[in-house]
C-alpha positions in Angstrom: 0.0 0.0 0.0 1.2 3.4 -1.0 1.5 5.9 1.8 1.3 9.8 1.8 3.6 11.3 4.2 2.9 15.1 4.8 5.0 17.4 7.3 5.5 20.6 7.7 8.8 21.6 9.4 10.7 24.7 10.1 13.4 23.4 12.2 14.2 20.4 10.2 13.2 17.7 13.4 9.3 16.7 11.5 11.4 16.3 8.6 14.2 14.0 10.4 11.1 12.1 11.8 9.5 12.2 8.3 13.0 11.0 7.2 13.2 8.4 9.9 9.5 6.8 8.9 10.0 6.3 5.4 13.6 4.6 5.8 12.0 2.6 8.4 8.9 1.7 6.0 10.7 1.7 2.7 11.3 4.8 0.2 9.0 2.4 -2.3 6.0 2.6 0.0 6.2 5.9 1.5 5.9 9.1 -0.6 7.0 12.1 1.2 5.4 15.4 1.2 6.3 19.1 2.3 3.2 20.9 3.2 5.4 23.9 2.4 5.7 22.9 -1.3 2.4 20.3 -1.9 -0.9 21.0 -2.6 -3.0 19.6 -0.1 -5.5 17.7 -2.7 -2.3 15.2 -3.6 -3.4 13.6 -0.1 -6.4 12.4 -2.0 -4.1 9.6 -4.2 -3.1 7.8 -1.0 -5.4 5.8 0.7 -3.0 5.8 4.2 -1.7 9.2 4.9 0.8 9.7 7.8 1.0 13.6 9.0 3.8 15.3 10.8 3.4 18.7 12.7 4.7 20.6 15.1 3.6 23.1 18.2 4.9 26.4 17.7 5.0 29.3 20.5 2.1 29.2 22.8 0.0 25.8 21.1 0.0 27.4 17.5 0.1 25.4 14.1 3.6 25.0 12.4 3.3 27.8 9.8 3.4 25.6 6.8 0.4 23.8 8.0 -1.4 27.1 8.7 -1.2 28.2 5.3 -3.0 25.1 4.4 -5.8 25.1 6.7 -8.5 26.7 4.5 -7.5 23.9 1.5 -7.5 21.1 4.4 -10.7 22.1 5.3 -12.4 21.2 1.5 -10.4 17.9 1.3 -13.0 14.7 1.4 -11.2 12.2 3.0 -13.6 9.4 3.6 -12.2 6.3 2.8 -8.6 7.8 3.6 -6.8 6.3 7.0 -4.7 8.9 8.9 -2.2 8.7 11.4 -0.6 11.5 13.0 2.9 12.6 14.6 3.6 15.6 16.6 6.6 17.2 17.7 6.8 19.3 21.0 8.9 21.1 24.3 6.4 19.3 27.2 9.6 21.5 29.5 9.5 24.4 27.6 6.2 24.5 26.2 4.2 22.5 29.0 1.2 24.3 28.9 0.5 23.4 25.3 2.9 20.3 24.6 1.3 19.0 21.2 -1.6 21.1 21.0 -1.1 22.0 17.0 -1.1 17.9 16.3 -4.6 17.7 18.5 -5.9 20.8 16.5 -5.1 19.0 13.3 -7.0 15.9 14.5 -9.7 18.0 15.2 -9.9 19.4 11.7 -9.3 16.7 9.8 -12.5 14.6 11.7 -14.9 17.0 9.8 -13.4 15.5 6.4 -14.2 12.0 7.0 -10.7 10.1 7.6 -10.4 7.3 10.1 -7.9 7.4 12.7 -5.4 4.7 13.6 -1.9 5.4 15.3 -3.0 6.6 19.1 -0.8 6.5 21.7 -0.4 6.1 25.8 -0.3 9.1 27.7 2.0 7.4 30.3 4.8 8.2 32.9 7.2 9.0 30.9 5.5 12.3 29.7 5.6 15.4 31.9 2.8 18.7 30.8 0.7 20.9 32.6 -2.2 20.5 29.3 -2.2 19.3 25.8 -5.0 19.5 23.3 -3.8 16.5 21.7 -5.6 14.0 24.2 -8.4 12.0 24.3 -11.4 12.9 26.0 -10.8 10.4 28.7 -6.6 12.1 28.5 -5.0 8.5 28.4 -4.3 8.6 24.7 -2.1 11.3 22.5 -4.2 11.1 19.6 -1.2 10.5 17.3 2.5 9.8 18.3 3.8 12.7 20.6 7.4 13.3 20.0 9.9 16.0 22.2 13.2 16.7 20.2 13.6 19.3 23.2 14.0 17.0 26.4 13.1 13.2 25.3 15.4 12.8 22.0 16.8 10.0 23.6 13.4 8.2 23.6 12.5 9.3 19.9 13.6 6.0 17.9 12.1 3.5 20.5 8.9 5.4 20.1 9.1 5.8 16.3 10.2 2.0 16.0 6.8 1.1 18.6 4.6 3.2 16.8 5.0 1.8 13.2 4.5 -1.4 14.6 1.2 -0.3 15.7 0.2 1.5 12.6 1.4 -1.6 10.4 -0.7 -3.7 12.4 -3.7 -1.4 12.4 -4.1 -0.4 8.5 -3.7 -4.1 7.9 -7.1 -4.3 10.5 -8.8 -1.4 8.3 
């Protein structure tokens, strides 16, 4: 199965990650995508998509992603299986540690995708708030990254999480 992989990254770690997934997958099944530089409606020739953003400033969008939002929002995605990955500073940035990936998921539910690739909330993590949980906060609704204080922890998780996502599209 072919696989979309959009990010949008202005400090080059989405696009490491972005990087890191598709050499992990194989280049021949995973087609990456710079918001920055791809029209939004190419998401419609892949039926998995895999998208990579990151929390800027005080819980805002990566600014590629914002520039996309409007064209996101027309996009028809039923059929289409998404799984996200966020990068944030839960030190830093504690008050809002992934908050642009859980306003992505938000968005993107009004286009008709299906969600696979959640992950535990568990002890390892350390935030005051994040928008990027379930309702019931046990779950990150996508894989939640922190270049800032948790590199060390980055592949293990990556590694883990494709797993799970390999596991679940073949389920779909």
């Amino acid at each position: 199965m072919q696989i979309g992989l959009f990010y949008g990254s202005s400090t080059c770690y989405t696009e490491i990650v972005a990087e890191k997934i598709r050499d992990q997958l194989g280049a021949d099944q995973v087609h990456i995508h710079n918001i920055k530089d791809t029209d939004v409606q190419r998401m419609l020739d892949y039926p998995l998509l895999i998208l990579g953003i990151s929390t800027w400033d005080f819980g805002e969008y990566q600014p590629d992603w914002e520039d996309q939002l409007e064209a996101l929002d027309s996009l028809d995605l039923s059929g289409h299986t998404v799984a996200l990955f966020g990068l944030g500073d839960q030190a830093g940035y504690d008050e809002w540690f992934q908050d642009a990936m859980g306003m992505l998921h938000q968005r993107l539910q009004k286009t008709g995708c299906r969600f696979i690739g959640y992950w535990p909330n568990d002890e390892q993590y350390q935030f005051e708030a994040s928008k990027a949980l379930t309702e019931d906060k046990s779950q990150f609704v996508g894989l939640a990254l922190d270049e800032a204080t948790q590199y060390d922890l980055t592949d293990e998780r990556l590694e883990q999480w494709l797993k799970q996502l390999q596991q679940q599209a073949k389920e779909a």
